[in-house]
C-alpha positions in Angstrom: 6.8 -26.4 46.9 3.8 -25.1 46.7 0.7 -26.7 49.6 -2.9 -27.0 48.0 -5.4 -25.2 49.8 -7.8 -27.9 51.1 -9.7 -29.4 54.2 -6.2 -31.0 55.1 -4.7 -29.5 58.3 -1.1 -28.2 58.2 1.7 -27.7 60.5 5.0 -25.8 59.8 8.0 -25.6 61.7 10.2 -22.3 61.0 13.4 -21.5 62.4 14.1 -18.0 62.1 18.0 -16.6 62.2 19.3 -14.4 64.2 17.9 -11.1 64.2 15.7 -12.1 61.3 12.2 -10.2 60.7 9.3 -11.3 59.4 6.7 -8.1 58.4 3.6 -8.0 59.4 0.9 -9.7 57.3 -2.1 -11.8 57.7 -3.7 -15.1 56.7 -7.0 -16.3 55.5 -7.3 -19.1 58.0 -7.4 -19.8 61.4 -4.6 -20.2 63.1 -2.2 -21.3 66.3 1.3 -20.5 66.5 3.3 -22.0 69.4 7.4 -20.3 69.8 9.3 -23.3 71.6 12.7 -22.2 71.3 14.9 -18.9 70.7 13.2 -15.3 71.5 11.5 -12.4 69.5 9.7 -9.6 70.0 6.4 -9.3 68.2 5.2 -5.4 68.2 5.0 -4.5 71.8 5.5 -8.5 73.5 8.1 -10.0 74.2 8.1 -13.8 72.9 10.0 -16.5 75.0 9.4 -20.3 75.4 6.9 -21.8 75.8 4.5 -19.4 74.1 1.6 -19.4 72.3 -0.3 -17.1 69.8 -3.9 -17.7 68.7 -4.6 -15.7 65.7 -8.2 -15.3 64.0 -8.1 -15.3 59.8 -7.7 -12.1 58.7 -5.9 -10.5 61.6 -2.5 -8.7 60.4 0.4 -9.2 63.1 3.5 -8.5 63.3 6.7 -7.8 62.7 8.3 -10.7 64.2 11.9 -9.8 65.2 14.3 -13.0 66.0 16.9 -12.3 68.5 20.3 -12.9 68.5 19.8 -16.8 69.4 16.6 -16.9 66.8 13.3 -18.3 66.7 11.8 -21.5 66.2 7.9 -21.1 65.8 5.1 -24.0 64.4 1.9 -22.9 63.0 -0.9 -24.9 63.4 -3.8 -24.8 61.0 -7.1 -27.1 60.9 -7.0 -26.9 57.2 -4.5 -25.6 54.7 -7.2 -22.9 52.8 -6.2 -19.7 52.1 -3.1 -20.3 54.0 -0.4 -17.7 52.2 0.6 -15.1 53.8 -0.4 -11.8 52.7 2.1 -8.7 53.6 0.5 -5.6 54.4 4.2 -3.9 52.9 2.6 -5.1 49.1 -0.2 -3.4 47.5 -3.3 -4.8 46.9 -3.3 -6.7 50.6 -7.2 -4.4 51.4 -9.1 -6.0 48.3 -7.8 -9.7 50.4 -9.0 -8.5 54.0 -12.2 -9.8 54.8 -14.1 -9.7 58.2 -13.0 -11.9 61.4 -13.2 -11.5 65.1 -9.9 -9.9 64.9 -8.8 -11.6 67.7 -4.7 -11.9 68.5 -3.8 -13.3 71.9 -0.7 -13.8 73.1 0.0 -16.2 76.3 1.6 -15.6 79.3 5.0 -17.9 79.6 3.7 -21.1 80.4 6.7 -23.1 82.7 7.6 -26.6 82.2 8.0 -28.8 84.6 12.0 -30.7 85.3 12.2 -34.0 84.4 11.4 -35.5 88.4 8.8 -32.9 89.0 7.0 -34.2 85.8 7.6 -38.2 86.3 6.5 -38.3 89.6 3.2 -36.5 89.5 0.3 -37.8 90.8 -2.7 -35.8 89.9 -3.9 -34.9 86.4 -3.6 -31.4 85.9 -5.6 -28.8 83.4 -4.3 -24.8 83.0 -5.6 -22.4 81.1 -3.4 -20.9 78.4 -5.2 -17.7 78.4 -6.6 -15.8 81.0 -10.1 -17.3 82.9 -11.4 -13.5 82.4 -11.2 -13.6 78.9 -14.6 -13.6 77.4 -14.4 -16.6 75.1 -17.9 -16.7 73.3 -17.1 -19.7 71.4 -15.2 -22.9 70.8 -11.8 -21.3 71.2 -9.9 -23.2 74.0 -6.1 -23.7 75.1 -5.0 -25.5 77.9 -1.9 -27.2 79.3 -2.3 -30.9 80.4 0.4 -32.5 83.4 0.7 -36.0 83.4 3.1 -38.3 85.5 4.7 -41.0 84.3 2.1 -43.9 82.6 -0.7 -41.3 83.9 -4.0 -40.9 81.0 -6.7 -39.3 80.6 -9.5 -38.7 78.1 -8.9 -35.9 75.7 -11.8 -33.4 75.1 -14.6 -34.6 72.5 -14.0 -33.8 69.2 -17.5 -32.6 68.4 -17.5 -29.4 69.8 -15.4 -26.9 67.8 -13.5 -27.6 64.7 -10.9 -30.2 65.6 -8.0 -29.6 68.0 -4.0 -30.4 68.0 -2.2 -31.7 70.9 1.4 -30.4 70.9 3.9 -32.5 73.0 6.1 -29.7 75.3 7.6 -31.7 77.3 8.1 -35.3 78.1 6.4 -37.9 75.6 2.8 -38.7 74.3 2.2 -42.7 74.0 0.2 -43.2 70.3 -0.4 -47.0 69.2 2.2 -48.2 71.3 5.1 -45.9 70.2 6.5 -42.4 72.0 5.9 -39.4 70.4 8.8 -37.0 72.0 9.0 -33.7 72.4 7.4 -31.1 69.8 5.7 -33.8 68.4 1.7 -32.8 67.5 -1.7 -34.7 66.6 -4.4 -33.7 65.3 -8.0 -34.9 66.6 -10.2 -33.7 63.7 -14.5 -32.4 64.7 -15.2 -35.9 62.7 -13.2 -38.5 65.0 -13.8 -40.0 68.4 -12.0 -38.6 71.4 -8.4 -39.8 72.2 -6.7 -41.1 75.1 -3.9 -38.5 76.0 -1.1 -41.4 77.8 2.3 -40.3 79.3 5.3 -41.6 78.2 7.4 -43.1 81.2 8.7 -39.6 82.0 5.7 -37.9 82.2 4.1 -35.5 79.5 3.4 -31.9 79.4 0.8 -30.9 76.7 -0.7 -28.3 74.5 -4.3 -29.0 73.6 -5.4 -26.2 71.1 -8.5 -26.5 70.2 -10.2 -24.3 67.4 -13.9 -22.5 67.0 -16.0 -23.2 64.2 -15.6 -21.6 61.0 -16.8 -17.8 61.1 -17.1 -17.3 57.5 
């Protein structure tokens, strides 16, 4: 079926087969892709869980190669827009390309804690997803929270950037008294009040992906 483009934000869940490729293309939105399962190599990097891609609109990438166990990615958008993908293999795909900060980080492999490490911690904990040197000049942010078991804390405000989505990677996120489990996401859009991030009661390891205002 075919998605509307709108304000509305989107997440997709693809699982790739083995030794499937995707060719490289681009998108004219904003966008963060987080690979939780399988492998693939994306040009020259290597792609294994947990990993995560921040991609600026207009910025071709690619190809995506699954390996032999595949590849499970979700793409996380703060509104559907001009959300196809366009393949630079098709002609046409220049008179589509518009200026962006061309920016196309991958992470480093960010480890998850085991299931006792994770319960019993004590302190919260905040890691950058991308490296401190990076010269970030604006809204962009990806961090990694660690909560123990029942553990919260106050999730960043809303205000600054363009809304944010927190990605559940391990353990479970506690949302109007229910568990979200893992690979579960929320989305905390520029307009709301800032959220309570809980623990489930074996801890929670989370995304927090936060996007810049709109460059257009």
């Amino acid at each position: 079926s075919t998605v509307e483009a709108g304000p509305t934000p989107q997440a997709l869940l693809t699982e790739m087969s083995a030794n499937e490729t995707i060719l490289p293309h681009f998108h004219g939105v904003i966008q963060f892709q987080i690979f939780p399962a399988g492998s693939a190599t994306m040009g020259r990097n290597e792609i294994q869980p947990l990993m995560v891609q921040y991609k600026d609109r207009h910025t071709a990438y690619g190809p995506l190669v699954a390996g032999s166990n595949g590849c499970t990615f979700i793409a996380l958008r703060n509104r559907t827009g001009d959300s196809a993908p366009v393949y630079l293999s098709k002609p046409g795909y220049k008179e589509k390309l518009k200026p962006s900060k061309r920016r196309n980080w991958i992470s480093r492999h960010i480890p998850l804690s085991t299931r006792a490490i994770m319960k019993y911690r004590k302190d919260v904990c905040w890691e950058p997803v991308y490296d401190p040197d990076k010269q970030i000049a604006d809204e962009l942010d990806a961090k990694v929270v660690r909560l123990g078991a029942g553990m919260r804390v106050l999730g960043p405000d809303p205000k600054v950037g363009n809304g944010y989505y927190v990605f559940v990677a391990n353990g479970s996120l506690v949302r109007e008294g229910s568990d979200l489990p893992r690979w579960s996401v929320v989305y905390v859009d520029s307009s709301e009040e800032g959220i309570s991030i809980e623990a489930g009661q074996s801890g929670l390891e989370a995304l927090l992906l936060r996007f810049p205002k709109d460059d257009d």
